[in-house]
C-alpha positions as CSV (number, residue, x, y, z in Angstrom):
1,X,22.0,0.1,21.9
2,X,25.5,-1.3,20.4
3,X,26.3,-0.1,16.7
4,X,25.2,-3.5,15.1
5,X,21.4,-3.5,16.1
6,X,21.1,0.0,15.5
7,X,22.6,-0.5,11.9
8,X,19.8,-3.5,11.6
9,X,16.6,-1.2,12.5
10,X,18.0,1.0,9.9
11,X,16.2,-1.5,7.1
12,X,13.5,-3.2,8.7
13,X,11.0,-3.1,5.8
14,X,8.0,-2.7,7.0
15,X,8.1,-2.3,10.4
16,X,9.6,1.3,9.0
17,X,6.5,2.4,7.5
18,X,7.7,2.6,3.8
19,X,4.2,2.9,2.5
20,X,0.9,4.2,2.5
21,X,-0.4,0.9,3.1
22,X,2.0,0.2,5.5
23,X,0.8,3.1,7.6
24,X,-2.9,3.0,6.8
25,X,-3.3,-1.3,6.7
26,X,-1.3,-1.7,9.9
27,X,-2.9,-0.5,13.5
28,X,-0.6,-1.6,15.9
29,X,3.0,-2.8,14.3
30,X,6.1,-2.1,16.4
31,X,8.2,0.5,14.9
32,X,12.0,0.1,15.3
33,X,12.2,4.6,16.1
34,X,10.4,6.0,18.9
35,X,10.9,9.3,16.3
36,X,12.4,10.0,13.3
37,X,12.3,12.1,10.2
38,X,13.3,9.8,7.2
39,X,13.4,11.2,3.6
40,X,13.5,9.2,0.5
41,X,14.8,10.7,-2.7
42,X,15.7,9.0,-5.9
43,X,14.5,8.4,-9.9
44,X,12.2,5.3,-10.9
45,X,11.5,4.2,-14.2
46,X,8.8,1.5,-15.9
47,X,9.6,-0.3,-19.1
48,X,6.9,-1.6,-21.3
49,X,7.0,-5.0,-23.0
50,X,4.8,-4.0,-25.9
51,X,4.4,0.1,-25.5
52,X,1.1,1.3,-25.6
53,X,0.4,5.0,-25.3
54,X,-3.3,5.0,-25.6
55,X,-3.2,2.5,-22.4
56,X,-0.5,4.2,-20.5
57,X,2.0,1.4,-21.2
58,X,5.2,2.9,-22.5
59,X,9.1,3.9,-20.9
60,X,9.9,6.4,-19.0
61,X,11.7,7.4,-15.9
62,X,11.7,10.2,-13.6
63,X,12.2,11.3,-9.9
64,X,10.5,9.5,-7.1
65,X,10.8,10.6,-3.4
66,X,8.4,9.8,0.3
67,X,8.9,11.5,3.3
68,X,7.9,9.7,6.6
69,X,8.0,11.3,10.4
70,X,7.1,9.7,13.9
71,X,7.2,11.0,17.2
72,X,5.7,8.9,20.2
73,X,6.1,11.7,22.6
74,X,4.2,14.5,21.0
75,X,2.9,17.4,22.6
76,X,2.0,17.7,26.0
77,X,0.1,14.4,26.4
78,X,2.8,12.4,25.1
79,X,0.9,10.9,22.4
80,X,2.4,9.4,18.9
81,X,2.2,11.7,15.6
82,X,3.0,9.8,12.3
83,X,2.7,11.9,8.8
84,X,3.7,10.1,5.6
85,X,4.0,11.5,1.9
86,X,5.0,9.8,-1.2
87,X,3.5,9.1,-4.9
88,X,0.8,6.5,-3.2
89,X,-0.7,8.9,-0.6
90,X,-0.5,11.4,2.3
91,X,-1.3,10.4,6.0
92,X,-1.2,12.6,9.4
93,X,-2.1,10.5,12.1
94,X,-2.4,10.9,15.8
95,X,-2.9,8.3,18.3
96,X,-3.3,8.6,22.4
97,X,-3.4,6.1,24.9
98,X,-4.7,8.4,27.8
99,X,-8.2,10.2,26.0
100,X,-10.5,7.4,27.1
101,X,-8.6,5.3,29.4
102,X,-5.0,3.2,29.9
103,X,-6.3,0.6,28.0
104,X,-8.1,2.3,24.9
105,X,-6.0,4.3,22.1
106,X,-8.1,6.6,20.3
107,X,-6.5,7.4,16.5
108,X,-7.5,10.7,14.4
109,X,-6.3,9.8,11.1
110,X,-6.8,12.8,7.8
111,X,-5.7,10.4,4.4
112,X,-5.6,11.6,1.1
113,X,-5.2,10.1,-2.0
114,X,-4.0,13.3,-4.7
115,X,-3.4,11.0,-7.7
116,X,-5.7,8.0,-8.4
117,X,-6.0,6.3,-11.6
118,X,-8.6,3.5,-12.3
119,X,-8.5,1.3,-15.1
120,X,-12.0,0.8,-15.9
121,X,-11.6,-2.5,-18.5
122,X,-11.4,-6.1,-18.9
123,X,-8.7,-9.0,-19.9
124,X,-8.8,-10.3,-23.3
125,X,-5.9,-13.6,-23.1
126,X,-4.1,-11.7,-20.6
127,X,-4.2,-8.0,-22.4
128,X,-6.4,-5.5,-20.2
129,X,-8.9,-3.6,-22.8
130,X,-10.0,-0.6,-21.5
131,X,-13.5,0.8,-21.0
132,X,-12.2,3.8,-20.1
133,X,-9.2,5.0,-18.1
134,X,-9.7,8.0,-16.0
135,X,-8.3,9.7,-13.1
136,X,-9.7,10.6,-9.4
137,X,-8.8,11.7,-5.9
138,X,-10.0,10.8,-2.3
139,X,-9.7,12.7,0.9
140,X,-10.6,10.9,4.4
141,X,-11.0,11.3,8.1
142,X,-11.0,8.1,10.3
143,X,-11.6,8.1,14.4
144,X,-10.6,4.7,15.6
145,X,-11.0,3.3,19.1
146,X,-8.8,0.5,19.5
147,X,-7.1,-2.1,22.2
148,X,-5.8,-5.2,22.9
149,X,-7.9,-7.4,23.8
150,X,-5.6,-10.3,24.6
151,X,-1.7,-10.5,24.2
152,X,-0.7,-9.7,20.4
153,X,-4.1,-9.1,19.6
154,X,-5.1,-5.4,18.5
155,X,-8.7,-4.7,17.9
156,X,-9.9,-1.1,16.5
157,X,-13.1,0.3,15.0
158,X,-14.7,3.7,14.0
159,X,-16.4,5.7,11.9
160,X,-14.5,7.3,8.6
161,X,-15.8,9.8,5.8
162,X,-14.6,10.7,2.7
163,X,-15.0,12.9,-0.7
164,X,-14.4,11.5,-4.1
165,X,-13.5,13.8,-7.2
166,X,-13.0,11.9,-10.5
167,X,-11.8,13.8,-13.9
168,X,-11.0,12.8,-17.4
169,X,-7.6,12.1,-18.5
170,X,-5.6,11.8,-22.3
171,X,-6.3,8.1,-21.6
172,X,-9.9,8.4,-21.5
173,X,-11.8,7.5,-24.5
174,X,-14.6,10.1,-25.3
175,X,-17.2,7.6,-25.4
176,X,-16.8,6.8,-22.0
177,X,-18.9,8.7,-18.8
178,X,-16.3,8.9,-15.8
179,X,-18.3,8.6,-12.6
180,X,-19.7,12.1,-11.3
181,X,-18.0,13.1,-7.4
182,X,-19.4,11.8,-4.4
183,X,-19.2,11.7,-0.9
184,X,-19.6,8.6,1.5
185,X,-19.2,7.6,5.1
186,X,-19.1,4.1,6.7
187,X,-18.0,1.9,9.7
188,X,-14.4,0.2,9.3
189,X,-12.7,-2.8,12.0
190,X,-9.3,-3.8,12.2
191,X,-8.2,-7.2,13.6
192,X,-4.6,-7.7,14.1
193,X,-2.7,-10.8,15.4
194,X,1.4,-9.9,15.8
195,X,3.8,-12.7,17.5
196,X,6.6,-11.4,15.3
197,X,10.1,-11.9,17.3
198,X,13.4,-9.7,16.5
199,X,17.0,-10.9,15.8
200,X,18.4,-9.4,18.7
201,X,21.6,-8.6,17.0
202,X,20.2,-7.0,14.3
203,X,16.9,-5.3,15.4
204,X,15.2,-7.2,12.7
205,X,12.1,-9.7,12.8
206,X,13.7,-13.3,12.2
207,X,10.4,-14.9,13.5
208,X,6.5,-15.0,13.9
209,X,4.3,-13.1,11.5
210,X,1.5,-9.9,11.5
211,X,-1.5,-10.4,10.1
212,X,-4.2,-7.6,9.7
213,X,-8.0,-8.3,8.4
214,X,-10.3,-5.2,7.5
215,X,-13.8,-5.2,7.2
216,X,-15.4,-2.0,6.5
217,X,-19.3,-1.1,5.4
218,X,-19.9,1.9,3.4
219,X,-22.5,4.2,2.3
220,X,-22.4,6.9,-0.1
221,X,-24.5,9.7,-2.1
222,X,-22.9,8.6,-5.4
223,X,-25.8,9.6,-8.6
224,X,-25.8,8.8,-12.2
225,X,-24.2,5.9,-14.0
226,X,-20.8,6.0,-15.6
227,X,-19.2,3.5,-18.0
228,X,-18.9,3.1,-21.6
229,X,-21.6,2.3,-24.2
230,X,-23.0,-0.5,-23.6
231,X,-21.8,-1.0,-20.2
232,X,-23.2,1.6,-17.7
233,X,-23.6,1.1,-14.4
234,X,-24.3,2.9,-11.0
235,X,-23.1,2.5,-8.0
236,X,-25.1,0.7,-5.0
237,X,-25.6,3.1,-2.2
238,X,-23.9,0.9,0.2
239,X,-21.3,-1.8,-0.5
240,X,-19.0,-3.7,1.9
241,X,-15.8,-4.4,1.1
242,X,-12.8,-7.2,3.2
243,X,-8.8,-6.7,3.1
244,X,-6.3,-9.0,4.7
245,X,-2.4,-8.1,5.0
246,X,0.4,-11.0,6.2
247,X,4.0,-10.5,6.8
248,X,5.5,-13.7,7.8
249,X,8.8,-14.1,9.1
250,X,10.5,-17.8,8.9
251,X,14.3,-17.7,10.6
252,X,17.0,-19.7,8.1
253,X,20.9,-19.8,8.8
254,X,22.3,-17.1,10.7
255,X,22.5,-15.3,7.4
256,X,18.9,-15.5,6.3
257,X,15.7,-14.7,6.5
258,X,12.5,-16.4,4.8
259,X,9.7,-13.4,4.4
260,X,6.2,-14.2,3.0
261,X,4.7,-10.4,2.1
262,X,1.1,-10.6,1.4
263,X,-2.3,-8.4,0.4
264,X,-5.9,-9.2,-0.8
265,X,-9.4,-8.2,-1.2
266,X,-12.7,-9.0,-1.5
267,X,-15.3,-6.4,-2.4
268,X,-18.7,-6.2,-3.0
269,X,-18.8,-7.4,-7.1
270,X,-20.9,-3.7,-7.9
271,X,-18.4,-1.9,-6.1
272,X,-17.3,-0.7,-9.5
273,X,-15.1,1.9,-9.0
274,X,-13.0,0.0,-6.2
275,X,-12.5,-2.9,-8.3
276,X,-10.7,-0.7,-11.1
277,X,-8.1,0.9,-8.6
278,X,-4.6,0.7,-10.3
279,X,-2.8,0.5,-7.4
280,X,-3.2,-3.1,-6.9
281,X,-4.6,-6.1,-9.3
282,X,-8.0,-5.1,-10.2
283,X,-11.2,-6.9,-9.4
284,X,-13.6,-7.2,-7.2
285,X,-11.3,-10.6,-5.6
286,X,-7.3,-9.9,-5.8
287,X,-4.6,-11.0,-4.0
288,X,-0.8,-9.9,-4.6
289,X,1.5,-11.9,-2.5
290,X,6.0,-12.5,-2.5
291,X,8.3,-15.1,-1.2
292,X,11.4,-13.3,0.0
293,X,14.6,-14.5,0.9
294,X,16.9,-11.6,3.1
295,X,20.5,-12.2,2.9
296,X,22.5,-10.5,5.1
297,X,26.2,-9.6,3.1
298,X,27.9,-8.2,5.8
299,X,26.8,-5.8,8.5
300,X,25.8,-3.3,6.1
301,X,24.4,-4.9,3.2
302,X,21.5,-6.8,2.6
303,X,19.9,-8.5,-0.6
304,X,16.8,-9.6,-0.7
305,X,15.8,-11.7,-4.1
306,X,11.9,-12.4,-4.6
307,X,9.3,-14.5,-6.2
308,X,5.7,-12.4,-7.2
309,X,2.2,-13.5,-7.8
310,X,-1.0,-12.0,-8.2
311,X,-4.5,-12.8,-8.6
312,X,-7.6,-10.8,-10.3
313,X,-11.4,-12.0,-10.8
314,X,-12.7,-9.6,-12.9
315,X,-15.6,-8.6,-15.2
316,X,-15.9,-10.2,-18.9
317,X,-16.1,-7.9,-21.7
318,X,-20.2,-8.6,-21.4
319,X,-20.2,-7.0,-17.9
320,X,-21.5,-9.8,-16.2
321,X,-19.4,-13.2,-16.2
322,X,-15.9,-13.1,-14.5
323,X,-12.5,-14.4,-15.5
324,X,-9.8,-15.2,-13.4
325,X,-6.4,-14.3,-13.7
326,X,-3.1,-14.7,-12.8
327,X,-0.2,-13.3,-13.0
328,X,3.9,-14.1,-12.2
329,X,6.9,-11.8,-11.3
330,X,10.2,-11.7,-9.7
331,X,12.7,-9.1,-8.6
332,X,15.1,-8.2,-5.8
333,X,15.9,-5.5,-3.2
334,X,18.8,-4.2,-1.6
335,X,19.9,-1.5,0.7
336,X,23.8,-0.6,1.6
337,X,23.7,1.3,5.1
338,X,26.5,4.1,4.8
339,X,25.9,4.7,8.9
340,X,23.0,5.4,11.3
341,X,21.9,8.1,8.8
342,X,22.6,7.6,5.4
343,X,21.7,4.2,3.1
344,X,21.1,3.7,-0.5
345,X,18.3,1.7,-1.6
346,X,17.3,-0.2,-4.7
347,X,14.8,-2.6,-6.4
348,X,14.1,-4.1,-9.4
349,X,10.1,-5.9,-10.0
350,X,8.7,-7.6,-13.0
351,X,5.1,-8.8,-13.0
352,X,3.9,-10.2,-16.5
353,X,0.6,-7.9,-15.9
354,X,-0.2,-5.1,-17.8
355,X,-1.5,-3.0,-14.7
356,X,0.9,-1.9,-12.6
357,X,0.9,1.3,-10.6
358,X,1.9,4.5,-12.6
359,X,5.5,5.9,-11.7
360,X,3.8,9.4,-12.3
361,X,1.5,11.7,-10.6
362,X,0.2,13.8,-13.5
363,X,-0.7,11.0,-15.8
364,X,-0.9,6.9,-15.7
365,X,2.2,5.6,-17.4
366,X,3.1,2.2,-16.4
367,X,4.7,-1.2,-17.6
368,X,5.6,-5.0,-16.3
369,X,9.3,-3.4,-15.5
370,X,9.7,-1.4,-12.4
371,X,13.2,0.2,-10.7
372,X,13.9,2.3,-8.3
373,X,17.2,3.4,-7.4
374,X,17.7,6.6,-4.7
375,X,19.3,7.4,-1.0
376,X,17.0,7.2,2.8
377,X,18.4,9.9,4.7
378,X,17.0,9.9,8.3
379,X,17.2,13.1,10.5
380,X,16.8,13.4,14.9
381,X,16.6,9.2,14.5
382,X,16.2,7.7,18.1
383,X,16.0,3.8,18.0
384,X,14.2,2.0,20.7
């Protein structure tokens, strides 16, 4: 492989696994490293437009940092081991072609999930007032069974289970009940369709798109209600719950790159806890989606400036009615490769919504301004 396409799979956004989602959303997505160790380090900060202690809303800034490893010829059975760490989540995941058969890939996945925060509340003209905010953690083992059932179609299901631990936090008013611990268990399917096609030069997708749906049914052991006065509620003991996730990839000038990056959600409406995940826009219907345009500046550097937009249906403040909202952003991202090992990375995001995932793992602070500015050193990198 010639200097210039290794240089472009040094980037690839999401083919790279920069995320827990990425990791956990996506079955079957080519990866441009057939193993790597890749560390980000760096500071991120959130900037309030109204500061709000008492909600988490206030500025700050503070150090930020994931670590992500693949190996697709682990162990004696050759099989691919992927771990992932960073402020959304951990992952250690191991997937073999050869346990069943050829044509089945069976995938042992542990996920856990050290610092949640839900935002229990409602929107009042676009201000979330809280019912209570608390904070939680969720631990999880997955066995998957997947295969392609026709060309660029991945299809995987299996049985997960999982334990949920919820405490009280400084932003959790003392009239509210946070929900007592629980464990649950369920049935989860993955459908993914992928025609995405690679600039050649550049080891990058220029074409085609990935699109993932999840369906999942679970059942739990969950007891007691939780909630504020006047507003309690328990969980059902069994709730479904649908996900979708789209990259689309629409080839410009030689120079360019149209990118449509897309989540959503549909849950069962009692699925209570869920629905008030901060991660993501809350509600039991939500939908977060950019238009990106990837300019390349050179061989090195890329820019890529970007439209937001969210969507939330959510509870009334009378706990049974919901209201729609929405919500509008913009930003931009860029990364300057230094060589095959080194590149600096940066982004700025603005979403007018006053939930927005918390920059910190010991307590929710948050705001509409996010940045992120830091250094991806990779380590043993072997493109494809």
């Amino acid at each position: 492989m010639n200097h210039g396409v290794i240089v472009g799979c040094l980037f690839v956004p999401a083919l790279a696994a920069q995320s827990f989602m990425d990791l956990t959303e996506s079955r079957n997505a080519a990866s441009p490293y057939s193993s790597v160790l890749q560390l980000e380090l760096g500071a991120i900060g959130a900037f309030a437009e109204d500061a709000d202690a008492d909600r988490g809303l206030d500025d700050a800034f503070g150090p930020d940092g994931k670590v992500w490893y693949r190996d697709e010829a682990f162990g004696s059975r050759r099989g691919t081991i992927e771990a992932y760490a960073g402020r959304d989540g951990v992952l250690v995941s191991y997937a073999d072609g050869k346990l069943i058969s050829d044509d089945t890939v069976t995938r042992f996945e542990l996920r856990a999930r050290p610092w949640m925060f839900y935002r229990d509340g409602f929107y009042r003209d676009d201000r979330l007032i809280k019912n209570g905010f608390y904070e939680g953690d969720d631990y999880e083992g997955y066995v998957g069974f997947g295969r392609e059932a026709q060309p660029g179609l991945f299809i995987e299901f299996g049985p997960f289970y999982k334990k949920l631990d919820f405490a009280r936090s400084e932003l959790t008013p003392t009239t509210f009940t946070i929900p007592t611990d629980y464990s649950a268990y369920g049935i989860r399917a993955y459908f993914e369709q992928s025609t995405v096609q690679n600039d050649r030069r550049r080891g990058l997708p220029r074409d085609g798109y990935v699109l993932t749906l999840i369906g999942e049914r679970e059942w739990n052991d969950s007891e007691g209600a939780f909630g504020a006065d006047g507003f309690t509620t328990e969980l059902p003991s069994a709730v479904w719950r649908a996900r979708g996730r789209l990259e689309w990839y629409i080839a410009g000038s030689d120079a360019s790159c149209w990118e449509v990056f897309a989540n959503g959600g549909w849950h069962d409406e009692k699925d209570r806890l869920q629905n008030t995940e901060s991660q993501r826009p809350l509600g039991n219907q939500w939908a977060d989606a950019q238009l990106r345009l990837r300019l390349h500046l050179g061989r090195s550097l890329t820019l890529t400036p970007f439209v937001q937009a969210q969507y939330s249906r959510l509870l009334r403040e009378d706990g049974f009615a919901s209201d729609k909202e929405f919500f509008f952003g913009a930003g931009a991202e860029a990364w300057w490769h230094l060589g095959s090992a080194l590149s600096l990375h940066s982004w700025y995001s603005w979403v007018d919504s006053e939930n927005r995932p918390s920059i910190r793992i010991d307590e929710d602070v948050h705001g509409q301004h996010m940045v992120f500015v830091g250094m991806v050193l990779r380590l043993g990198a072997t493109p494809k």
